[in-house]
Backbone as a printed PyTorch tensor [residue, N CA C, xyz], in Angstrom:
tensor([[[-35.4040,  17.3680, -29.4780],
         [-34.6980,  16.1390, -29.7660],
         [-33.1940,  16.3090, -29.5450]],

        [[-32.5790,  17.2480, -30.1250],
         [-31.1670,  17.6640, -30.2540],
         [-30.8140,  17.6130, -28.7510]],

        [[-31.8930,  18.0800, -27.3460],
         [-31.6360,  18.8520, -26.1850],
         [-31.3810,  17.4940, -25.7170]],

        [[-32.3160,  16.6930, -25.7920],
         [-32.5780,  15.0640, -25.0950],
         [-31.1790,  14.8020, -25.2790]],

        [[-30.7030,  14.6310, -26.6090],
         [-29.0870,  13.6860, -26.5900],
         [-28.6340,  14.2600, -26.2910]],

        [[-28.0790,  15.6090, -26.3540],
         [-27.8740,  16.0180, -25.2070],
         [-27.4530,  16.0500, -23.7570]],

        [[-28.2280,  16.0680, -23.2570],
         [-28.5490,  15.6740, -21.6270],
         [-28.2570,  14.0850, -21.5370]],

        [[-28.5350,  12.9880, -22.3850],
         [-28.2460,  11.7780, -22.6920],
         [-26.9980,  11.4950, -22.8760]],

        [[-26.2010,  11.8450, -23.6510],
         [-24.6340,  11.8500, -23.4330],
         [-23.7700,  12.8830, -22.3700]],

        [[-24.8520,  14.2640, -22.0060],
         [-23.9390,  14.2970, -20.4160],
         [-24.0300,  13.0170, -19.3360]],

        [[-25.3840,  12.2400, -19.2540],
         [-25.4170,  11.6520, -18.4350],
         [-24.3080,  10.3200, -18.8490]],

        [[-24.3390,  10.1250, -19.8490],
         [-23.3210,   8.5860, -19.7370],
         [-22.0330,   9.1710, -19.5380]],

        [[-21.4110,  10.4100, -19.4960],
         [-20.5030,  10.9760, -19.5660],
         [-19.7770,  11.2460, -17.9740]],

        [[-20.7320,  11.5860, -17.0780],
         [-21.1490,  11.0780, -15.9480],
         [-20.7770,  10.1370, -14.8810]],

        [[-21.8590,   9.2310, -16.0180],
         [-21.6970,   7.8610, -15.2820],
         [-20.6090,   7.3250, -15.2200]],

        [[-19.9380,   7.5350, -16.3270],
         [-18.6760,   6.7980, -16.8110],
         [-17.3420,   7.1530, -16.2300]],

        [[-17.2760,   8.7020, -15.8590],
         [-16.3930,   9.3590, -15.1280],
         [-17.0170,   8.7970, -13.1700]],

        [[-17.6160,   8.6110, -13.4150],
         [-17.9980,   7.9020, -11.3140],
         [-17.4490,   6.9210, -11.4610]],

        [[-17.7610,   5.8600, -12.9000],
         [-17.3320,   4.5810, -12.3850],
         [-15.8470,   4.5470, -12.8110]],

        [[-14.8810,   5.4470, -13.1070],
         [-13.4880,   5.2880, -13.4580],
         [-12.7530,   5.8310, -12.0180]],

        [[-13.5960,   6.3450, -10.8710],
         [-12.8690,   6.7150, -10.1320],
         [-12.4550,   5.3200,  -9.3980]],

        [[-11.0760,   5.1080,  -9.3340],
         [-10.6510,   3.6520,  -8.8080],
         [-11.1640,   4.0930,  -6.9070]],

        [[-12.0230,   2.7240,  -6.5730],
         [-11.8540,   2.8340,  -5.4930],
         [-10.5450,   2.0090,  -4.9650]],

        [[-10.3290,   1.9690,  -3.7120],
         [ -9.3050,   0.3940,  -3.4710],
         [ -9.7680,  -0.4600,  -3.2780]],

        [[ -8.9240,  -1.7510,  -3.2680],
         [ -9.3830,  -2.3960,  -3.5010],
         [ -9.8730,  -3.3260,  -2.1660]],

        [[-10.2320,  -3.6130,  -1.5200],
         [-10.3710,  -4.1690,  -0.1960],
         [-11.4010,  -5.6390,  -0.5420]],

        [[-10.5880,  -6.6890,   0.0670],
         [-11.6170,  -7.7300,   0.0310],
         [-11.1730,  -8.5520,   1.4310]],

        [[-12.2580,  -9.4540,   1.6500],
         [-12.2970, -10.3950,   2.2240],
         [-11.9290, -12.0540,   1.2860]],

        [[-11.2720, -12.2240,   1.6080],
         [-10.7040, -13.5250,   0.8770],
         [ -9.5610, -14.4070,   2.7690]],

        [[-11.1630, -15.4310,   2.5600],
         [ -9.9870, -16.4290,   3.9060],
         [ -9.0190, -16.8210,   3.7960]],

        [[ -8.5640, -17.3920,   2.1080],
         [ -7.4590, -18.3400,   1.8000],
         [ -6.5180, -17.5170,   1.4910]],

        [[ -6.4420, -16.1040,   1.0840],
         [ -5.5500, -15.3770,   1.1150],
         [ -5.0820, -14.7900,   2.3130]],

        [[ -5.7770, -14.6860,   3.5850],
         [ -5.7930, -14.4390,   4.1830],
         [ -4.8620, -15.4960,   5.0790]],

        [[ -5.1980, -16.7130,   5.0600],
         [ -4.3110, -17.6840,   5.8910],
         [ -3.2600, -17.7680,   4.9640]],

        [[ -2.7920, -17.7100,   3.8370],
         [ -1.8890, -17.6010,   2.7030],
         [ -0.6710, -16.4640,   3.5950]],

        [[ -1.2870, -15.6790,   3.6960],
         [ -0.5990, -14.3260,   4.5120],
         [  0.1400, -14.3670,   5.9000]],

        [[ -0.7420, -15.3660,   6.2000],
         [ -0.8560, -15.6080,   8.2500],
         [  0.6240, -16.4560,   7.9810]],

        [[  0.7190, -17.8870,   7.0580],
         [  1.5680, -19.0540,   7.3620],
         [  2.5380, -18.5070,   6.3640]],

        [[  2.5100, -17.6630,   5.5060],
         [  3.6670, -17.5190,   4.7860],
         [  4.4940, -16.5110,   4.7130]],

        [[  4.4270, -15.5480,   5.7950],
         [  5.1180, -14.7590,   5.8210],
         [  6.3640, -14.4570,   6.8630]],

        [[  7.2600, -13.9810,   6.6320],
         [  8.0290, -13.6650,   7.6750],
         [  8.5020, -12.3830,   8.5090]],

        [[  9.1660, -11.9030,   9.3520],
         [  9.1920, -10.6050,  10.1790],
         [ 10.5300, -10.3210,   9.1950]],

        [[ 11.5580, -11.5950,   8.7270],
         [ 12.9940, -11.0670,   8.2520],
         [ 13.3910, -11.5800,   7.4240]],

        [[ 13.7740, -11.1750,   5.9230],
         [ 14.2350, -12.0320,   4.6530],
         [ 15.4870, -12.1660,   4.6480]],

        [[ 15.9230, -13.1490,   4.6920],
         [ 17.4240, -13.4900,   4.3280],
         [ 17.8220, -13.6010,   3.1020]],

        [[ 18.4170, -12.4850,   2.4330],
         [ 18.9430, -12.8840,   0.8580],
         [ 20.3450, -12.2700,   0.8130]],

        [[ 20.9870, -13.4050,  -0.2500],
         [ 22.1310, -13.1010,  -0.2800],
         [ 23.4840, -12.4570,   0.8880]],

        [[ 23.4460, -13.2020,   2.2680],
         [ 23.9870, -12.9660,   3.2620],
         [ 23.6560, -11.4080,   3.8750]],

        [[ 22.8030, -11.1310,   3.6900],
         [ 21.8240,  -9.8810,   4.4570],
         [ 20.1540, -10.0920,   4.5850]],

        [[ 20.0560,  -9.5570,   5.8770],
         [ 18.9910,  -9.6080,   6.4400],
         [ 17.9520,  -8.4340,   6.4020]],

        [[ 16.6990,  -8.4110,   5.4970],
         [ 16.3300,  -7.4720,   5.5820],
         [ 14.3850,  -7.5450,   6.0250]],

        [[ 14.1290,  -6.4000,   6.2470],
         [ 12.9590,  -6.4120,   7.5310],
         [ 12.2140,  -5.6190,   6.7760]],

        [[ 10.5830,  -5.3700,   6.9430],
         [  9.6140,  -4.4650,   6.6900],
         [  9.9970,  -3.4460,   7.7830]],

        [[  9.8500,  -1.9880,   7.6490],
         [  9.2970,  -0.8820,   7.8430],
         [  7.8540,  -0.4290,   7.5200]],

        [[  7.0770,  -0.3000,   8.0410],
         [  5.9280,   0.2870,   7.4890],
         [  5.4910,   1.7950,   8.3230]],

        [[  4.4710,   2.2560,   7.7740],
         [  3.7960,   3.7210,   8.3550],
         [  2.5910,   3.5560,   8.0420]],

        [[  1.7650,   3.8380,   8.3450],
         [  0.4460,   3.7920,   7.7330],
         [ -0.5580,   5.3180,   8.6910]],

        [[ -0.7970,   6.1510,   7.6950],
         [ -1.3000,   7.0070,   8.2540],
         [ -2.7160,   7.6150,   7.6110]],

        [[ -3.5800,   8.7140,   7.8140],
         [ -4.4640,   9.3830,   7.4900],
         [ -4.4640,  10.5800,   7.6230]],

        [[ -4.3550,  11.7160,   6.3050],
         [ -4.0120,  13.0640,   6.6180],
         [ -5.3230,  14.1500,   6.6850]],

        [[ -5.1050,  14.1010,   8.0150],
         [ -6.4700,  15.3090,   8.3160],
         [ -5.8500,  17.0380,   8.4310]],

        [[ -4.5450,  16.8200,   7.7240],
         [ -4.0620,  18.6210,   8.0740],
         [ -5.0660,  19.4130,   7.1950]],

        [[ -5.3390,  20.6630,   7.8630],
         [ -6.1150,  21.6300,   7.4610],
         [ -5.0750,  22.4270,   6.1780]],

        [[ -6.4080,  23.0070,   5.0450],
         [ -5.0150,  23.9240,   4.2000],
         [ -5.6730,  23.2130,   2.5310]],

        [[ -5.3730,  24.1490,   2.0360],
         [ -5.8060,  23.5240,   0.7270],
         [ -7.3110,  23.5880,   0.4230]],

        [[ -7.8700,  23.0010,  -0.9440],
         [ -9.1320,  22.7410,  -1.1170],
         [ -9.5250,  21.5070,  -0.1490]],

        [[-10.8920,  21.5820,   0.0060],
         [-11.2510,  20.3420,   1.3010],
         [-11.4660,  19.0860,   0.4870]],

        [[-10.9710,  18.2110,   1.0270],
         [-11.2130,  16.8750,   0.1850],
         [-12.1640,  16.0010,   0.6240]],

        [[-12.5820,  15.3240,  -0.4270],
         [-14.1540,  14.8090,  -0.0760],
         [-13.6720,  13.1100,   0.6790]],

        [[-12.5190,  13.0890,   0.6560],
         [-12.2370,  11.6640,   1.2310],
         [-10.6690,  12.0330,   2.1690]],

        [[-10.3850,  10.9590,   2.6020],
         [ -8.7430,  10.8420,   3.8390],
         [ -8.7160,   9.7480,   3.6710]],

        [[ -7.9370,   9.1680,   2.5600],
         [ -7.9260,   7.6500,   2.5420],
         [ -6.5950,   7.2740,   3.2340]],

        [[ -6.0400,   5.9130,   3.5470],
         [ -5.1020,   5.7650,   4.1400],
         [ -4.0690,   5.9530,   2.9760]],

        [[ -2.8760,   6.1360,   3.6620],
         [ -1.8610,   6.0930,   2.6980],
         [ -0.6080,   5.2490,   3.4840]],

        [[  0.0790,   4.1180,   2.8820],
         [  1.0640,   3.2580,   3.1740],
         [  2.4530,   3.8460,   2.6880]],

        [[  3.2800,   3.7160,   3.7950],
         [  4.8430,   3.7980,   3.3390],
         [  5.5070,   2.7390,   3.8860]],

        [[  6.2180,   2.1580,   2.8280],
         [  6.6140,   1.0820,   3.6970],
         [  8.1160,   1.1800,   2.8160]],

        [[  8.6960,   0.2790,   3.8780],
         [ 10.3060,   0.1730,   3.2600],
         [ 10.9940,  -1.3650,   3.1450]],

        [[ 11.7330,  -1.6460,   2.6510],
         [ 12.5490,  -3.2300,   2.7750],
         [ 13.7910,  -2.8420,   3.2080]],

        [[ 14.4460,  -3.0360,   4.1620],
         [ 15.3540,  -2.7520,   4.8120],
         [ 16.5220,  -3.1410,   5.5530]],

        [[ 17.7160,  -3.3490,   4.4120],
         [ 18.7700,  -4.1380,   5.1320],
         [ 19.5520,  -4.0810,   6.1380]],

        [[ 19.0820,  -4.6450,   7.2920],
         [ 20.0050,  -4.3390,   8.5310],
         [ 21.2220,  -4.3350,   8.7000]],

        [[ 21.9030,  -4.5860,   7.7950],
         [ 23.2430,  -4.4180,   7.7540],
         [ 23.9290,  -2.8950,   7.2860]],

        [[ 22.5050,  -2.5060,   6.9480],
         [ 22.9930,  -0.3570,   6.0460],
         [ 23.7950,  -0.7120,   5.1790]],

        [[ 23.7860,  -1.9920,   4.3580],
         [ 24.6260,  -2.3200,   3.4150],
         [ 22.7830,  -2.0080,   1.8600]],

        [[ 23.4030,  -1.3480,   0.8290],
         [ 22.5530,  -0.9680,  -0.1360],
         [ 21.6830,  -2.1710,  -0.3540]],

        [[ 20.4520,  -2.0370,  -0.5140],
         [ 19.8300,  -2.9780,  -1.0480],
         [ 19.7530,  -3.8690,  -2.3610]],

        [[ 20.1560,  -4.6560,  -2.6380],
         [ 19.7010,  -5.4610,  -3.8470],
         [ 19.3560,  -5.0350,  -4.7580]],

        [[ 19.9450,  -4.8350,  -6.0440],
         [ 19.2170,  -4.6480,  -7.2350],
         [ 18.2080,  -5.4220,  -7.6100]],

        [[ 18.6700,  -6.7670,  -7.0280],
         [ 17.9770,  -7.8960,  -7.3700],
         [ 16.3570,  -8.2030,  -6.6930]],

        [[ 16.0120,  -7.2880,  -5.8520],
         [ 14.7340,  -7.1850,  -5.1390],
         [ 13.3420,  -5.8690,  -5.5360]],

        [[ 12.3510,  -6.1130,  -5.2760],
         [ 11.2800,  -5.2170,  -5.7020],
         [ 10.3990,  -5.5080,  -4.9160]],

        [[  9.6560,  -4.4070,  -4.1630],
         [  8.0930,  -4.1790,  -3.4370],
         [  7.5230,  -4.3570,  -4.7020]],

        [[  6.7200,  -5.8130,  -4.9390],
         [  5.5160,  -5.0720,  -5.9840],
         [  4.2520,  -5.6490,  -5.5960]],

        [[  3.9520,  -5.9400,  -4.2100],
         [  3.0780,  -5.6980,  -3.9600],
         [  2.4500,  -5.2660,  -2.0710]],

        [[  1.2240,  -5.1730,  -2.0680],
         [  1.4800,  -4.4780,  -0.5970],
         [ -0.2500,  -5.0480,  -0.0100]],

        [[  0.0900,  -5.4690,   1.1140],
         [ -1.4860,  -6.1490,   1.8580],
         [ -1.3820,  -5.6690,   3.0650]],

        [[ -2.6090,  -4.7190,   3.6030],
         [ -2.6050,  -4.0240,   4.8150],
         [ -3.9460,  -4.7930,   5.5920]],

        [[ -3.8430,  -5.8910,   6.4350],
         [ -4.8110,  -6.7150,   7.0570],
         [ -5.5770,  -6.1850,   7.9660]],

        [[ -6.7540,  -5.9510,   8.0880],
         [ -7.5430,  -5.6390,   9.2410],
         [ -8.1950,  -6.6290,   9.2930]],

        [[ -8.1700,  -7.9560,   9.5090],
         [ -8.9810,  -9.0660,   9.7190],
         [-10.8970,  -8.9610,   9.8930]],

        [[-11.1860,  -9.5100,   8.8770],
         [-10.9350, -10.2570,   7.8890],
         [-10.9140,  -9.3030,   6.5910]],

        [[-10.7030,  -8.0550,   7.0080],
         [-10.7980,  -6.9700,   5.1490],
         [ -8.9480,  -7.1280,   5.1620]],

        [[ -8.9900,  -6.8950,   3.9450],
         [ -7.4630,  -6.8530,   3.2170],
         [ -7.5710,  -5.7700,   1.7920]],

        [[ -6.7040,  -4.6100,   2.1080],
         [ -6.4080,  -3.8150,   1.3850],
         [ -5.1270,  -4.3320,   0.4680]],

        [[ -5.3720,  -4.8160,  -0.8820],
         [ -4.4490,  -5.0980,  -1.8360],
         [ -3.7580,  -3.7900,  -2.7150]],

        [[ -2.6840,  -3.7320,  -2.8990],
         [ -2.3110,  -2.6130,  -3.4140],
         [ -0.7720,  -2.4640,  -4.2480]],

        [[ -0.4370,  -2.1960,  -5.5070],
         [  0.3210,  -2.4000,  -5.7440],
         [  1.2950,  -0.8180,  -5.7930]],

        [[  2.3300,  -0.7420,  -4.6820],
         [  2.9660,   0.4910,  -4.3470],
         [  3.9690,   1.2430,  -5.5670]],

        [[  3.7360,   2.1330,  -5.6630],
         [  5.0650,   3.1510,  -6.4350],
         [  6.4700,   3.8440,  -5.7210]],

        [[  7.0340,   3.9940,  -6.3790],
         [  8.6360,   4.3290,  -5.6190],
         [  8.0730,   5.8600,  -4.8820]],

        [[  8.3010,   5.7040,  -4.0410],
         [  9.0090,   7.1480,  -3.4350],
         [  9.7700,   8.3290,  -4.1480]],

        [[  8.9160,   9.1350,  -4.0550],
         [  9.8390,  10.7270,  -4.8430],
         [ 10.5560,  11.1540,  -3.5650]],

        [[ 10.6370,  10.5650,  -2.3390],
         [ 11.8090,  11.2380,  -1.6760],
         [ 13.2180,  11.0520,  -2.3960]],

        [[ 14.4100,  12.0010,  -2.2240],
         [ 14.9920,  11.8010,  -2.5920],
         [ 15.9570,  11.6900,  -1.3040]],

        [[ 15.8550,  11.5270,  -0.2460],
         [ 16.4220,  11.0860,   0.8760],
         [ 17.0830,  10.0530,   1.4760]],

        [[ 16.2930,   9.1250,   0.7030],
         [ 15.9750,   7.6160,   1.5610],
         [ 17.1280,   7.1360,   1.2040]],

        [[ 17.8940,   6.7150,   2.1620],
         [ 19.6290,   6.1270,   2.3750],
         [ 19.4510,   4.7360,   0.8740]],

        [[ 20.3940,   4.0440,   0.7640],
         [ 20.1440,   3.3510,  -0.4250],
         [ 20.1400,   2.2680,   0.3990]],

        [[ 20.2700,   2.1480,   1.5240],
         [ 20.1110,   0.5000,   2.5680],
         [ 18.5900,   0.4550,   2.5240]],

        [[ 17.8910,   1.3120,   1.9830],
         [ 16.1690,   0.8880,   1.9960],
         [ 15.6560,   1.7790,   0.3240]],

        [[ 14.6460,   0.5840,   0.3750],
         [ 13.7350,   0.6750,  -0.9280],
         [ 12.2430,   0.6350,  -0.1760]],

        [[ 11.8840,   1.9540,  -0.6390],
         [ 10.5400,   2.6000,   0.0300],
         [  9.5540,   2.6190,  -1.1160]],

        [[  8.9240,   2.2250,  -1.3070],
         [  7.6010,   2.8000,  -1.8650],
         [  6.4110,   2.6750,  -1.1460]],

        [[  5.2010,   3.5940,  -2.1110],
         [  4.2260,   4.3270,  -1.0040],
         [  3.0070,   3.7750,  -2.0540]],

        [[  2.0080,   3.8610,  -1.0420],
         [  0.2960,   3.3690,  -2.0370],
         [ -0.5670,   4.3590,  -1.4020]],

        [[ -1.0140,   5.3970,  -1.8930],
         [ -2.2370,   6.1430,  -1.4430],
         [ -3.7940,   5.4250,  -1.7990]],

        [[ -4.6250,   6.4430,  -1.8410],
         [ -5.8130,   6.2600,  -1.8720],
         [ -6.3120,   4.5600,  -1.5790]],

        [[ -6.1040,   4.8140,   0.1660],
         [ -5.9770,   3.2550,   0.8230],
         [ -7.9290,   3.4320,   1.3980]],

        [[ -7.9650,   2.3530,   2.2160],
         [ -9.6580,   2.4360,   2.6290],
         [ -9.3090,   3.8190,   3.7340]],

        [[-10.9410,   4.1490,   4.0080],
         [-10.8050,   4.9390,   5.2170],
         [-11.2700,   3.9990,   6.7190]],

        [[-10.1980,   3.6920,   7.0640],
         [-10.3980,   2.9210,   8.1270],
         [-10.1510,   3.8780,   9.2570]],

        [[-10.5450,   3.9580,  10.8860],
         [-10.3120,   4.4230,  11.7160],
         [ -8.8470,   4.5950,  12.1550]],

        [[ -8.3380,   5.5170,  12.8740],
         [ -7.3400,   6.1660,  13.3500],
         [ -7.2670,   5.0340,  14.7140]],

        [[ -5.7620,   5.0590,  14.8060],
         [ -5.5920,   3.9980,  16.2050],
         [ -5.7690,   3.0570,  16.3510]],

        [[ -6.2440,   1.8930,  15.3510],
         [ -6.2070,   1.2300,  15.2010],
         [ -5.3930,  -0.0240,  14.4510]],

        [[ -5.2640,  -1.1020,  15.2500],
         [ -3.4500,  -2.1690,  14.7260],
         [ -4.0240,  -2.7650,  13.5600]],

        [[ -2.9600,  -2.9790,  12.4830],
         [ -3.2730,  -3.3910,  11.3230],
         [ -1.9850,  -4.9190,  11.2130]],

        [[ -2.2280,  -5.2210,   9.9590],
         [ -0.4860,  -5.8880,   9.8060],
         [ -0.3090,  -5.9180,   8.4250]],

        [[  0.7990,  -5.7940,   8.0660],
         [  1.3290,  -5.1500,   6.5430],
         [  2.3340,  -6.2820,   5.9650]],

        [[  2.2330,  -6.4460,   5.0890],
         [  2.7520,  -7.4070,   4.3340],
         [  2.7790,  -6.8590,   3.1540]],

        [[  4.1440,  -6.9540,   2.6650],
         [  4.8670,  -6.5540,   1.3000],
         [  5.5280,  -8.3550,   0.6690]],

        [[  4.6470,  -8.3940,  -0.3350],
         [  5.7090,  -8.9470,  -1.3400],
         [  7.0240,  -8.1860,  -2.1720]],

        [[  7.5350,  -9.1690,  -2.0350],
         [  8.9880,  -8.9540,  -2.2030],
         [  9.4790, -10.1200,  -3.3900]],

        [[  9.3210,  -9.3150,  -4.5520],
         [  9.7460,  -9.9580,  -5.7700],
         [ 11.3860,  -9.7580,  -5.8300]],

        [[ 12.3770, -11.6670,  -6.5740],
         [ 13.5660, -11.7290,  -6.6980],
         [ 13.4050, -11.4340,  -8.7740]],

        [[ 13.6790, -10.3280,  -8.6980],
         [ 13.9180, -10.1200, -10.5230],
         [ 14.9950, -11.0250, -11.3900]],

        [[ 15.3210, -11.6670, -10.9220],
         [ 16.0890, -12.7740, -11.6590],
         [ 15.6610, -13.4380, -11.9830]],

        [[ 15.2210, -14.6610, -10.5420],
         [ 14.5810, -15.6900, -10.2790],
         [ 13.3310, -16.1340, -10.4770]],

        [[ 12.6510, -14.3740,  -9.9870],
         [ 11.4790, -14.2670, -10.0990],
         [ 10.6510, -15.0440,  -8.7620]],

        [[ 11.7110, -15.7410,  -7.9540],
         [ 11.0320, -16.0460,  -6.4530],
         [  9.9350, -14.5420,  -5.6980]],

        [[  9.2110, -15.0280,  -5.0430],
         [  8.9270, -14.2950,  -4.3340],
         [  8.4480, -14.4860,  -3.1940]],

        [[  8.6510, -13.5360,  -1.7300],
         [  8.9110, -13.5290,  -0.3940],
         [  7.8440, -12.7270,   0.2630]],

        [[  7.1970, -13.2560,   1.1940],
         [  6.7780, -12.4900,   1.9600],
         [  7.2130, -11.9160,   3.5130]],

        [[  7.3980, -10.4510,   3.5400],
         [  7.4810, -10.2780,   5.1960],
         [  6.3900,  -8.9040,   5.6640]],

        [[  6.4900,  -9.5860,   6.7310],
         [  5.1010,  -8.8690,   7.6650],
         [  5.7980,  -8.0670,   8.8770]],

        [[  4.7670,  -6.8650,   8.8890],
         [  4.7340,  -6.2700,  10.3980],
         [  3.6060,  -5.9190,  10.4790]],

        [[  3.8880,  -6.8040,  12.3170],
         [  2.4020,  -6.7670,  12.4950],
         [  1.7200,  -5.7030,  13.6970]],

        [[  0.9270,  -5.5240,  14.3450],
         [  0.3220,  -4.3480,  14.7970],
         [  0.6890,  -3.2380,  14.5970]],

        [[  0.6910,  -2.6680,  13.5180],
         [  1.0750,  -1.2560,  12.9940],
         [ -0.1090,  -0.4820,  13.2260]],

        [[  0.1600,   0.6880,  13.5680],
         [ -0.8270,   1.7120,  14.1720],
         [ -1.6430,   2.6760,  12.8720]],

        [[ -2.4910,   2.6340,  12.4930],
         [ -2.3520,   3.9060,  11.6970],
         [ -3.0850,   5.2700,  12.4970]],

        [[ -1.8420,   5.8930,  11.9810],
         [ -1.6100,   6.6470,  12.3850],
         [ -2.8690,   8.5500,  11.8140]],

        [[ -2.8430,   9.1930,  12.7480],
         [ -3.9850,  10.1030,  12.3940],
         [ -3.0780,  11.6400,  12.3440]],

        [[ -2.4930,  12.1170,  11.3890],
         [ -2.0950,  13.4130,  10.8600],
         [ -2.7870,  14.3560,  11.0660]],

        [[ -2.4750,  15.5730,  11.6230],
         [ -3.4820,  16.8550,  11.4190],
         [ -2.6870,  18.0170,  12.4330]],

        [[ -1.8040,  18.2000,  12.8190],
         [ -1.1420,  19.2760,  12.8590],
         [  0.3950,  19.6050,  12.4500]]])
């Protein structure tokens, strides 16, 4: 009896640890999807500067380490004032849509631990993205929250490559 519960609470123990592993989130949604298509732009104009998406989108197949049971995509993307004038306090990536028509990877990005990145761009990054194929064009869209106002903007770049890592 003792052995049964046991084995009965390894198994929900288990179960419960599979289903906490977050997958991403990927859906098909049309109206978000045309939401994306008509409302976005290539260049935000705020406050007499012009600023643009950067994106990267890659998959890391370098050898080294323990082997990992997945290569999910991982997004870097940036907001970026063409003027190399600092970015806005007043602005935030907080959210991130990587389109492969009709799937849409939703994702909400974290800052960058580089400590590099010039202050004319605000980078953050979203791992554990789908595993979609290498070489293939995507289009990326970052919302772009105004923390004041609380407006928010969309801009897109579109045929982005992702890209396939491994040496």
């Amino acid at each position: 009896m003792h052995q049964s519960k046991f084995i009965f609470l390894l198994m929900i123990s288990c179960v419960m640890i599979i289903a906490a592993c977050e997958k991403p989130k990927v859906i098909e949604d049309s109206e978000l999807l045309s939401d994306l298509n008509s409302n976005s732009f290539d260049t935000l104009f705020f406050n007499s500067n012009k600023y643009v998406l950067e994106a990267y989108l890659y998959r890391n197949f370098l050898p080294g380490g323990p082997i990992p049971t997945a290569r999910p995509l991982i997004a870097s993307v940036s907001l970026v004032n063409n003027d190399e004038l600092k970015v806005s306090n007043e602005l935030d990536i907080t959210r991130l849509y990587v389109v492969r028509d009709p799937l849409i990877w939703v994702s909400i990005p974290t800052l960058s631990n580089d400590n590099n990145i010039p202050e004319y761009k605000l980078t953050k990054i979203s791992n554990d993205g789908p595993e979609w194929e290498t070489g293939i064009l995507v289009d990326v869209v970052i919302e772009v929250s105004n923390k004041t106002t609380k407006d928010k903007y969309l801009i897109i770049s579109r045929e982005v490559t992702i890209d396939r890592v491994e040496k």
